[in-house]
N, CA, C and O atoms as CSV, one atom per row, in Angstrom:
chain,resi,resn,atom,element,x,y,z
A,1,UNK,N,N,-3.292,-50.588,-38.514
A,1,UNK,CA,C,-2.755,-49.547,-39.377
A,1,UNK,C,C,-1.513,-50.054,-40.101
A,1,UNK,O,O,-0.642,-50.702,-39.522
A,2,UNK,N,N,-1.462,-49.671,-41.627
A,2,UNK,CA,C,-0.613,-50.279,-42.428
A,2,UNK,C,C,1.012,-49.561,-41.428
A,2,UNK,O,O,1.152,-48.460,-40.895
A,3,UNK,N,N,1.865,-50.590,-41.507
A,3,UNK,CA,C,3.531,-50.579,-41.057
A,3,UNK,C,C,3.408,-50.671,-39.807
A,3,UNK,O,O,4.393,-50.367,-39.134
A,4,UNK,N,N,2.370,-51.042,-39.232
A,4,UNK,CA,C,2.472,-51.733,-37.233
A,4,UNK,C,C,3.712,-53.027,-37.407
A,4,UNK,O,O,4.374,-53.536,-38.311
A,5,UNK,N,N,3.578,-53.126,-36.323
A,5,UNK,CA,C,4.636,-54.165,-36.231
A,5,UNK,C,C,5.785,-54.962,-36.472
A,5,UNK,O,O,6.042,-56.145,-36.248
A,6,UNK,N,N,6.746,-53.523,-37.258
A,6,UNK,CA,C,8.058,-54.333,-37.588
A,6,UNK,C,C,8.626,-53.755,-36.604
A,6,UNK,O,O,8.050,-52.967,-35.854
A,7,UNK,N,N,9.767,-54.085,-36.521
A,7,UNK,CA,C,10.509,-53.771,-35.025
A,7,UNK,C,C,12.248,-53.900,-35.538
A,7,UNK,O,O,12.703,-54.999,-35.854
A,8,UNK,N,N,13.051,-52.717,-35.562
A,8,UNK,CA,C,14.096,-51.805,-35.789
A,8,UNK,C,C,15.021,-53.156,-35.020
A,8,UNK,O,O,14.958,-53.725,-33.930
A,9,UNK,N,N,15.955,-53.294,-36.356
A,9,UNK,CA,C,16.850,-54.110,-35.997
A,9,UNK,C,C,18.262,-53.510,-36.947
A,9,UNK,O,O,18.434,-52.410,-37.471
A,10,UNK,N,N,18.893,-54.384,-36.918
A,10,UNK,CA,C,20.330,-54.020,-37.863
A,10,UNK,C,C,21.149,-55.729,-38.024
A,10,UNK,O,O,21.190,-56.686,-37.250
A,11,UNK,N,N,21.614,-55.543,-39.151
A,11,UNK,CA,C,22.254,-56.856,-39.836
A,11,UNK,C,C,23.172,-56.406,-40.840
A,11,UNK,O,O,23.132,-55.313,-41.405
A,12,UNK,N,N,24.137,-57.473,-41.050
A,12,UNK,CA,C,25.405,-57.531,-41.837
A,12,UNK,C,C,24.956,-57.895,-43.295
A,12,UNK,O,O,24.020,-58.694,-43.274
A,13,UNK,N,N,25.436,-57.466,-44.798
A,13,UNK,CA,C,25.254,-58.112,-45.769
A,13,UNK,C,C,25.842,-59.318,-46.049
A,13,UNK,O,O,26.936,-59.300,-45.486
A,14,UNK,N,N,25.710,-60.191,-46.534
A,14,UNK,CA,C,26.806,-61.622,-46.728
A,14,UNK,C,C,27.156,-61.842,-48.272
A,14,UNK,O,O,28.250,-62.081,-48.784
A,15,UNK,N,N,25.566,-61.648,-49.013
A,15,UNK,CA,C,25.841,-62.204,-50.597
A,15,UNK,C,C,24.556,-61.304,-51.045
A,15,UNK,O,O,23.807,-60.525,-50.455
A,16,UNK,N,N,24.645,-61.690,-52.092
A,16,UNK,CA,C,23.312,-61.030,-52.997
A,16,UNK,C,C,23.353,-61.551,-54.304
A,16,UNK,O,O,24.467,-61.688,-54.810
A,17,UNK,N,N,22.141,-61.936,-55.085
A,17,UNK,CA,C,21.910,-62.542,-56.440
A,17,UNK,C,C,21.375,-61.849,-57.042
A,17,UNK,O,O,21.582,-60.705,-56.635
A,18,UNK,N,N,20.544,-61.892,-58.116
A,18,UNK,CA,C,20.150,-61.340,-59.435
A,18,UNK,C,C,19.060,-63.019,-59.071
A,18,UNK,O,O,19.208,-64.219,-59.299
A,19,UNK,N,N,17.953,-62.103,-58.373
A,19,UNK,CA,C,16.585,-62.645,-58.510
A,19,UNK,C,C,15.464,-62.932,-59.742
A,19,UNK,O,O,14.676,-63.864,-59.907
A,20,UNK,N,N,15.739,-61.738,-60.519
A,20,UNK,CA,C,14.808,-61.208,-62.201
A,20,UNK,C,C,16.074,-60.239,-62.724
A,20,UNK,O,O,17.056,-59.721,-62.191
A,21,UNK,N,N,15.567,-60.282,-63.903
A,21,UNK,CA,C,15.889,-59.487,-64.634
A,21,UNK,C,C,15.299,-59.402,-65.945
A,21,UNK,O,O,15.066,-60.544,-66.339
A,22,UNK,N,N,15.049,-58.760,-66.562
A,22,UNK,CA,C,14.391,-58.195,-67.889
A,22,UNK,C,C,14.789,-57.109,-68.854
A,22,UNK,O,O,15.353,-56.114,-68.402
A,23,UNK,N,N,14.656,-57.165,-69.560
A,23,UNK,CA,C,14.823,-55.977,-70.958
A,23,UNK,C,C,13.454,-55.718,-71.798
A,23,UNK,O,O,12.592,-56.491,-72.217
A,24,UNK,N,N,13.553,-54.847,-71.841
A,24,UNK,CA,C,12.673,-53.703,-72.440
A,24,UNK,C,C,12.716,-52.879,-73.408
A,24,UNK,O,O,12.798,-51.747,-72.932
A,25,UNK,N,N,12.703,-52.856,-74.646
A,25,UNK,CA,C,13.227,-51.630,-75.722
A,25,UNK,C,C,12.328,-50.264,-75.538
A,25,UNK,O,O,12.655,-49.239,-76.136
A,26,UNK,N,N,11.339,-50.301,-74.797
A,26,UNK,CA,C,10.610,-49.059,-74.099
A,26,UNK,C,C,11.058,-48.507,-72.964
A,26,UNK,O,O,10.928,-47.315,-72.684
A,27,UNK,N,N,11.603,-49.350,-72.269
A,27,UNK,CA,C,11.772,-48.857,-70.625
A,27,UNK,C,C,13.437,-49.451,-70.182
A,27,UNK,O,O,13.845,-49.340,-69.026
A,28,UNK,N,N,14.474,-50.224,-71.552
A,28,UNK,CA,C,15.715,-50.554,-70.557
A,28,UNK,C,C,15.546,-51.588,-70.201
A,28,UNK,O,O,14.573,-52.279,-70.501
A,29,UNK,N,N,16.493,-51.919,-69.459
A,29,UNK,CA,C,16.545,-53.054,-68.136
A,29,UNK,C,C,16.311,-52.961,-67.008
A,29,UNK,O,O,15.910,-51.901,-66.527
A,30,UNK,N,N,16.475,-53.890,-66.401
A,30,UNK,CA,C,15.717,-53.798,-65.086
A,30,UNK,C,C,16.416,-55.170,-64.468
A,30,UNK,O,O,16.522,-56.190,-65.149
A,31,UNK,N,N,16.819,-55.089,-63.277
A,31,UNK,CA,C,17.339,-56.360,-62.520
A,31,UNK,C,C,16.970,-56.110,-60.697
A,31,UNK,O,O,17.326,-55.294,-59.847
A,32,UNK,N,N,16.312,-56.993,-60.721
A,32,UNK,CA,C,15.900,-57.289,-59.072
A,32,UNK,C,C,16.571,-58.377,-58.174
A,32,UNK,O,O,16.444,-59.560,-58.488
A,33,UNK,N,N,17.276,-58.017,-57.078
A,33,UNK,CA,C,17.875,-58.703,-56.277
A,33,UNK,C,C,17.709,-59.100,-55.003
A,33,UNK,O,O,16.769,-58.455,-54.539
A,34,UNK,N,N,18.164,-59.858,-54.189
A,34,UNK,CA,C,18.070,-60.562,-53.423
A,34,UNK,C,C,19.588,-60.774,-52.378
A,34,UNK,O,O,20.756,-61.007,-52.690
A,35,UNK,N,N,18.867,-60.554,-50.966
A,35,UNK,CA,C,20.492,-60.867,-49.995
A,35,UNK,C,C,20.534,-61.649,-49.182
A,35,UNK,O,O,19.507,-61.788,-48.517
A,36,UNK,N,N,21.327,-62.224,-48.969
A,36,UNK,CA,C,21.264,-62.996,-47.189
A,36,UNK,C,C,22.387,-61.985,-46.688
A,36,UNK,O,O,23.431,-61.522,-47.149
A,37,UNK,N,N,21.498,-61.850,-45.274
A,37,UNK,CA,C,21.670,-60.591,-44.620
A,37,UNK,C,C,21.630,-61.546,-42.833
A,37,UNK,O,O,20.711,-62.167,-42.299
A,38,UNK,N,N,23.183,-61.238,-42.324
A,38,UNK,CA,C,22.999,-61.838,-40.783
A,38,UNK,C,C,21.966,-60.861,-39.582
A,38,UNK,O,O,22.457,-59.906,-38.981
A,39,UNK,N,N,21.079,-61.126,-39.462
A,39,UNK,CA,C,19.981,-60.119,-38.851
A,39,UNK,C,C,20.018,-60.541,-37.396
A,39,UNK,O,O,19.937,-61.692,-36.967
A,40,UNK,N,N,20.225,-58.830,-36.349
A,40,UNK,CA,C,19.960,-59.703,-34.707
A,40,UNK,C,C,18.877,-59.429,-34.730
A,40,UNK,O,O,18.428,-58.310,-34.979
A,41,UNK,N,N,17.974,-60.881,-34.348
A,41,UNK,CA,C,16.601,-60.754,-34.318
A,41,UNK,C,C,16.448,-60.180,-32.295
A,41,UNK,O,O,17.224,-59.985,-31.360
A,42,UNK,N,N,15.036,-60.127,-32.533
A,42,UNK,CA,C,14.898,-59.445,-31.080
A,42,UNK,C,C,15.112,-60.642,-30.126
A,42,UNK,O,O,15.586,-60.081,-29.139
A,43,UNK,N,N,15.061,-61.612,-29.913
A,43,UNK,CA,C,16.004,-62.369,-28.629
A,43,UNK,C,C,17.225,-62.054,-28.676
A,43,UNK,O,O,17.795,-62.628,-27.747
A,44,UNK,N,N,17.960,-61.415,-29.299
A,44,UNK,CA,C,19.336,-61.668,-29.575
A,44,UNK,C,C,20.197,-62.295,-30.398
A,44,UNK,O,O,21.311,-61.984,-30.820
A,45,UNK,N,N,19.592,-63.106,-30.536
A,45,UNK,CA,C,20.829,-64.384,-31.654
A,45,UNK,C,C,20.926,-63.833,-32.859
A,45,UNK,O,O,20.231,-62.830,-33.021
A,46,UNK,N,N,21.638,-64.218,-33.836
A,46,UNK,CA,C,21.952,-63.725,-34.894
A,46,UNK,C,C,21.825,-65.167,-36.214
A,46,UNK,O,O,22.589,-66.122,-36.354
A,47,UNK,N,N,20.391,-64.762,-37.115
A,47,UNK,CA,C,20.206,-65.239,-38.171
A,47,UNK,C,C,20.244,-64.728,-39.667
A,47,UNK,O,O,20.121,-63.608,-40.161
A,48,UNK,N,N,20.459,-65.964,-40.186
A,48,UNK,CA,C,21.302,-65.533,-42.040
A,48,UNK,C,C,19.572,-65.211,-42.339
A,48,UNK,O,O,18.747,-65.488,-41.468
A,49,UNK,N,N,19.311,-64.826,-43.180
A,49,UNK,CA,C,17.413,-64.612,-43.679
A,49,UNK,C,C,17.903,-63.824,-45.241
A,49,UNK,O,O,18.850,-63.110,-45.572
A,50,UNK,N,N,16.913,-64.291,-45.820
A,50,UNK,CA,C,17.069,-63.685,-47.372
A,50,UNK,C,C,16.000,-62.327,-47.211
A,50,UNK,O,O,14.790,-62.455,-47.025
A,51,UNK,N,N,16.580,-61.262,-47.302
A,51,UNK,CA,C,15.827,-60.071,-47.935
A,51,UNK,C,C,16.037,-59.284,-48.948
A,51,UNK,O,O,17.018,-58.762,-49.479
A,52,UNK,N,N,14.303,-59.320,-49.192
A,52,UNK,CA,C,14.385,-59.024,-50.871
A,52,UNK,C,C,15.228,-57.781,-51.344
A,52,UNK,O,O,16.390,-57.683,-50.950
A,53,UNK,N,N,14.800,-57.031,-51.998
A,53,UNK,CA,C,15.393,-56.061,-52.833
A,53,UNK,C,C,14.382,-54.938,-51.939
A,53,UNK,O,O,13.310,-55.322,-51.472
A,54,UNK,N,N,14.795,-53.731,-51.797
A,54,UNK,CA,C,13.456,-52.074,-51.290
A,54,UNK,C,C,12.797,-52.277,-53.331
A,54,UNK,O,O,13.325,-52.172,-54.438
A,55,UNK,N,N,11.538,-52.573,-52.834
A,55,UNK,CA,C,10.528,-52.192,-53.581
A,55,UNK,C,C,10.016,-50.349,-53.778
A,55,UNK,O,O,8.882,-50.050,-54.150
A,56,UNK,N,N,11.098,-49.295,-53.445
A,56,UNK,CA,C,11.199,-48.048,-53.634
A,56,UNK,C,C,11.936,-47.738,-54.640
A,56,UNK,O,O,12.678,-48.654,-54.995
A,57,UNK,N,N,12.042,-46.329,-55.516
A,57,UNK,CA,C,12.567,-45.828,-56.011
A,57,UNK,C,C,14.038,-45.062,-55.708
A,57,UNK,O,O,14.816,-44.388,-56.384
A,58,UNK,N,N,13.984,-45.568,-54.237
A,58,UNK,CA,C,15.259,-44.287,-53.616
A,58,UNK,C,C,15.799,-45.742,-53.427
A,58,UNK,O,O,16.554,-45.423,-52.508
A,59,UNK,N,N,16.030,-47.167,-53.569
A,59,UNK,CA,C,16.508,-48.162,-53.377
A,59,UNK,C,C,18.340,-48.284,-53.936
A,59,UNK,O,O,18.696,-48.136,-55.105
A,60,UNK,N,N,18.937,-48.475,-53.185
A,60,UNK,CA,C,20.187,-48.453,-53.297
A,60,UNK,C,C,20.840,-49.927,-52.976
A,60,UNK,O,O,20.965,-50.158,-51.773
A,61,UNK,N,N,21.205,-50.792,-53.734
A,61,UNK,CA,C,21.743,-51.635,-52.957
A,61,UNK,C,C,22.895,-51.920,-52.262
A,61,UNK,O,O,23.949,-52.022,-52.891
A,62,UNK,N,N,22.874,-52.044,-51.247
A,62,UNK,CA,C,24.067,-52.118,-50.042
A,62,UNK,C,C,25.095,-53.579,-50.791
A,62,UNK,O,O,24.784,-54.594,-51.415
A,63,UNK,N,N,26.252,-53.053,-50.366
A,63,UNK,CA,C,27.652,-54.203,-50.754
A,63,UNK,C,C,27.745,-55.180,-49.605
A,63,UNK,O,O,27.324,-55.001,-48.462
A,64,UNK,N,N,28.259,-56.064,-50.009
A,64,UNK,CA,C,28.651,-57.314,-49.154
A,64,UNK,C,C,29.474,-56.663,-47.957
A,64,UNK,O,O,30.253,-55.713,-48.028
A,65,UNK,N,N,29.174,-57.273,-47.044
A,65,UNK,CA,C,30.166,-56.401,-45.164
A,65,UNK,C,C,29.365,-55.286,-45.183
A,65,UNK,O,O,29.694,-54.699,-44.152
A,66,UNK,N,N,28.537,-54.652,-45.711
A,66,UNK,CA,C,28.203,-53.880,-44.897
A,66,UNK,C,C,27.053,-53.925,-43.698
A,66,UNK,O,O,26.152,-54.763,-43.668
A,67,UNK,N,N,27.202,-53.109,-42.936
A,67,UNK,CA,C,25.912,-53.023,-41.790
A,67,UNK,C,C,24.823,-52.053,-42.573
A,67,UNK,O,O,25.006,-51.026,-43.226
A,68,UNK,N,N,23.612,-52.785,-42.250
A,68,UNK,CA,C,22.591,-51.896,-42.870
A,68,UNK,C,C,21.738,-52.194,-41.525
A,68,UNK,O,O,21.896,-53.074,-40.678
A,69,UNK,N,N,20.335,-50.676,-41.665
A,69,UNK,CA,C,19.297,-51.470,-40.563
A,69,UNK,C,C,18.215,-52.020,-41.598
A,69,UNK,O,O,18.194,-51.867,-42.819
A,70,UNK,N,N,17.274,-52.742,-40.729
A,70,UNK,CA,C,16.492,-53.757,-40.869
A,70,UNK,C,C,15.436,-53.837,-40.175
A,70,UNK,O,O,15.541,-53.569,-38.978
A,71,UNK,N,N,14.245,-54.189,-40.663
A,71,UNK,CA,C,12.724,-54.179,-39.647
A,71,UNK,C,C,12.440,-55.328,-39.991
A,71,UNK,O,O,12.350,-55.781,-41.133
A,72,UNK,N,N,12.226,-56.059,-38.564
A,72,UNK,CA,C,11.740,-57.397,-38.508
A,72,UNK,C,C,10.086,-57.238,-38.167
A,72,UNK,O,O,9.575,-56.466,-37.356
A,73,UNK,N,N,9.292,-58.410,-39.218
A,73,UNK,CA,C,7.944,-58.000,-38.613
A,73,UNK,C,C,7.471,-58.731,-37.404
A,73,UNK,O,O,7.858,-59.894,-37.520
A,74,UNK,N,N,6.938,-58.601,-36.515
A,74,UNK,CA,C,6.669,-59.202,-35.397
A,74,UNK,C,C,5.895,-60.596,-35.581
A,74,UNK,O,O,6.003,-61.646,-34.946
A,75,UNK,N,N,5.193,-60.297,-36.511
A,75,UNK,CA,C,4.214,-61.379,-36.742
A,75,UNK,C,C,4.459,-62.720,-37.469
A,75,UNK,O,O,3.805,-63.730,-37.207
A,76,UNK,N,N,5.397,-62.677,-38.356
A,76,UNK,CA,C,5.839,-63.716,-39.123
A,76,UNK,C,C,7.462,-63.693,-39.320
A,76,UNK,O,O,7.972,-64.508,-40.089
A,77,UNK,N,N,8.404,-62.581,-38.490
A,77,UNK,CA,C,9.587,-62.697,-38.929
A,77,UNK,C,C,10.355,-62.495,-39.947
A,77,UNK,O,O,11.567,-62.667,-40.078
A,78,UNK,N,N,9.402,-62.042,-40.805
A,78,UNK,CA,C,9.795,-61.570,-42.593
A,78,UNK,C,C,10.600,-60.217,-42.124
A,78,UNK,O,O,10.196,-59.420,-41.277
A,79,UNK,N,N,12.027,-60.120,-42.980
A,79,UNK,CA,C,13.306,-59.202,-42.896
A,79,UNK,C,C,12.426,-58.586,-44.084
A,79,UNK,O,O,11.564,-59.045,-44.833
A,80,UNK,N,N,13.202,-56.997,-43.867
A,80,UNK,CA,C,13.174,-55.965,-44.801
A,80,UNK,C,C,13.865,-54.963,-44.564
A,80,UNK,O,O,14.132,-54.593,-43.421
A,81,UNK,N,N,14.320,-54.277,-45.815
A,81,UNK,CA,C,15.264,-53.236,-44.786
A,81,UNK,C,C,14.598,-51.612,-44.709
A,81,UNK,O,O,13.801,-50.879,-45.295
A,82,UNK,N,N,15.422,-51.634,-43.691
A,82,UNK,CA,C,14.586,-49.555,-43.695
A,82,UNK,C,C,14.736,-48.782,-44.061
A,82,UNK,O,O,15.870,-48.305,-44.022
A,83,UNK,N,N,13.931,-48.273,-44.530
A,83,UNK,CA,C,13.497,-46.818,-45.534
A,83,UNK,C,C,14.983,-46.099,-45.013
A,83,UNK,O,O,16.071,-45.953,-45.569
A,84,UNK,N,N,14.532,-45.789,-43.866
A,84,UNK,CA,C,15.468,-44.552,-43.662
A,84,UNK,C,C,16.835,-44.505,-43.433
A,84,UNK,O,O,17.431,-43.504,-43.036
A,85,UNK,N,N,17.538,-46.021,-43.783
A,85,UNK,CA,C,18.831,-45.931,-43.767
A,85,UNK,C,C,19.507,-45.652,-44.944
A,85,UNK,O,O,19.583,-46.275,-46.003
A,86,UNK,N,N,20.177,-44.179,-44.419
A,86,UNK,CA,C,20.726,-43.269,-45.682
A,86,UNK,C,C,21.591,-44.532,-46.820
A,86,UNK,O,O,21.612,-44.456,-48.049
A,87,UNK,N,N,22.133,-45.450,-46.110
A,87,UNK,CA,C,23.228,-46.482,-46.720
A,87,UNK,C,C,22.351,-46.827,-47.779
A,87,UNK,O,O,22.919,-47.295,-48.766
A,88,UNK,N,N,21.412,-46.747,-47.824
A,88,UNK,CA,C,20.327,-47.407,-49.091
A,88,UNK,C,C,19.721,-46.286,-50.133
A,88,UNK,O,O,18.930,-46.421,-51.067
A,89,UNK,N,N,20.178,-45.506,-49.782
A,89,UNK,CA,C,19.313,-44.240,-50.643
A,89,UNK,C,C,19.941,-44.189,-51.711
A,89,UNK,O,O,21.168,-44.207,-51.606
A,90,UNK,N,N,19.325,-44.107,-53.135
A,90,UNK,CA,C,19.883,-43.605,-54.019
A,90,UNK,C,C,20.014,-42.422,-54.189
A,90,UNK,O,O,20.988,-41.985,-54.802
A,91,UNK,N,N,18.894,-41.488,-53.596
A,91,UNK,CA,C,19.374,-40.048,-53.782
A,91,UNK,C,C,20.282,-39.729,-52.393
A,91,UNK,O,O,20.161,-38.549,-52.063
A,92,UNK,N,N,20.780,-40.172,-51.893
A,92,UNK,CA,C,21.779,-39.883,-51.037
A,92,UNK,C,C,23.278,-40.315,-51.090
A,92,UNK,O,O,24.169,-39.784,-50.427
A,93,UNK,N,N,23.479,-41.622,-52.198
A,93,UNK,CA,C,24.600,-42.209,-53.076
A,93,UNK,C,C,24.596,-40.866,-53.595
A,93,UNK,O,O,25.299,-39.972,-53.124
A,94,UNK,N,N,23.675,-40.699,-54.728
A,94,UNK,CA,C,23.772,-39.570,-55.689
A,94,UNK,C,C,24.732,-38.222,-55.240
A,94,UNK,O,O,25.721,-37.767,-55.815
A,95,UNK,N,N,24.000,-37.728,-53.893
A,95,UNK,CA,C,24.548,-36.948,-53.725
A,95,UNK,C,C,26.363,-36.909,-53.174
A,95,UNK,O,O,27.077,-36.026,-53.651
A,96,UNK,N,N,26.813,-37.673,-52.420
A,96,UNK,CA,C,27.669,-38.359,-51.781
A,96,UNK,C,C,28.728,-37.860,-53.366
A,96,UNK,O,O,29.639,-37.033,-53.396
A,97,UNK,N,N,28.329,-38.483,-54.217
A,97,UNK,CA,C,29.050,-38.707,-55.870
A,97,UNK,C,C,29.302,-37.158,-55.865
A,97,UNK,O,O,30.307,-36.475,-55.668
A,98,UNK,N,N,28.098,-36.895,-56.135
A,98,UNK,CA,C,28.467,-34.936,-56.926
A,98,UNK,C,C,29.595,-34.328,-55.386
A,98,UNK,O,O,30.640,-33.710,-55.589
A,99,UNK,N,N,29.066,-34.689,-53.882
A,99,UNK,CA,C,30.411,-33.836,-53.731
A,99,UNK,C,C,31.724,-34.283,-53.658
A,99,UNK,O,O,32.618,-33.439,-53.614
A,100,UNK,N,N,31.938,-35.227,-53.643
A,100,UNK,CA,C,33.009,-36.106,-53.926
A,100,UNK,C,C,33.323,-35.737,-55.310
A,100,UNK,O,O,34.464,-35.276,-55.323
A,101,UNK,N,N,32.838,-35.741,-56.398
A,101,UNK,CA,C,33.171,-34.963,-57.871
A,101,UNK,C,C,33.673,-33.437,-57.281
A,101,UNK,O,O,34.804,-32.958,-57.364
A,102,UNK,N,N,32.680,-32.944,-56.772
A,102,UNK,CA,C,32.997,-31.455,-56.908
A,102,UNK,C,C,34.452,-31.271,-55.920
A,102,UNK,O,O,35.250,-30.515,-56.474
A,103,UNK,N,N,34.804,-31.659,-54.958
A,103,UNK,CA,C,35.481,-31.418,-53.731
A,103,UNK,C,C,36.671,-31.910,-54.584
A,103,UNK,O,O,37.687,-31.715,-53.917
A,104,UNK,N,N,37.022,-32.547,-55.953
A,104,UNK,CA,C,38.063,-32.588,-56.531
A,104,UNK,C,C,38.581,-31.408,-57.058
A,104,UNK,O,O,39.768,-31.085,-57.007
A,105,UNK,N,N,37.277,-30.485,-57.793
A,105,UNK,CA,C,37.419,-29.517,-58.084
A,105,UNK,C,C,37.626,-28.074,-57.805
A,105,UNK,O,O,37.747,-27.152,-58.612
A,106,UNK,N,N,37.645,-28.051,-56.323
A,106,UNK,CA,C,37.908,-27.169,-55.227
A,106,UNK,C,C,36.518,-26.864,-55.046
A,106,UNK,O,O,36.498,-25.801,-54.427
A,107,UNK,N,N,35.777,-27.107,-55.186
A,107,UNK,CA,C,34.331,-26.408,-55.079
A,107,UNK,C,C,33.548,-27.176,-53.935
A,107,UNK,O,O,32.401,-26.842,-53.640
């Protein structure tokens, strides 16, 4: 069954690049990135691993130092990070913004 076997980890950001990027006079720009991210794999130790960019729409990219979580796949070790860490959400940045705007405004 599709998403067996990654296994819930957590890792530090270190760096991040500008993997692609493109322009579009229909659709804008567009830039896809890339991190090395210190990941504790499941023995314990702690490795640097490049993970890509969330291939989602709610994709947020996390800043350098931060802790994000991470799913390691069992089978080949390929990093990715997880859906459900709010730190990555764009609609959860989003929101974060408006009350932080509003809470200036007494509201």
């Amino acid at each position: 069954m599709f998403g067996r076997g990654w296994q819930s980890s957590t890792g530090v950001v270190l760096d991040s690049r500008v993997k692609s990027a493109s322009v579009s006079e229909s659709s804008g720009s567009s830039v896809t990135r890339e991190f090395v991210v210190a990941v504790v794999m499941p023995g314990g130790e702690t490795t640097n691993v490049t993970v890509p960019q969330g291939n989602y729409s709610d994709f947020w990219a996390p800043r350098i130092g931060r802790s994000v979580k991470v799913e390691i796949s069992a089978k080949d070790d390929k990093v990715r990070f997880d859906k459900s860490d709010l730190a990555m959400s764009f609609a959860e940045h989003e929101r974060r913004q408006r009350e932080g705007f509003d809470s200036k405004l007494g509201g």
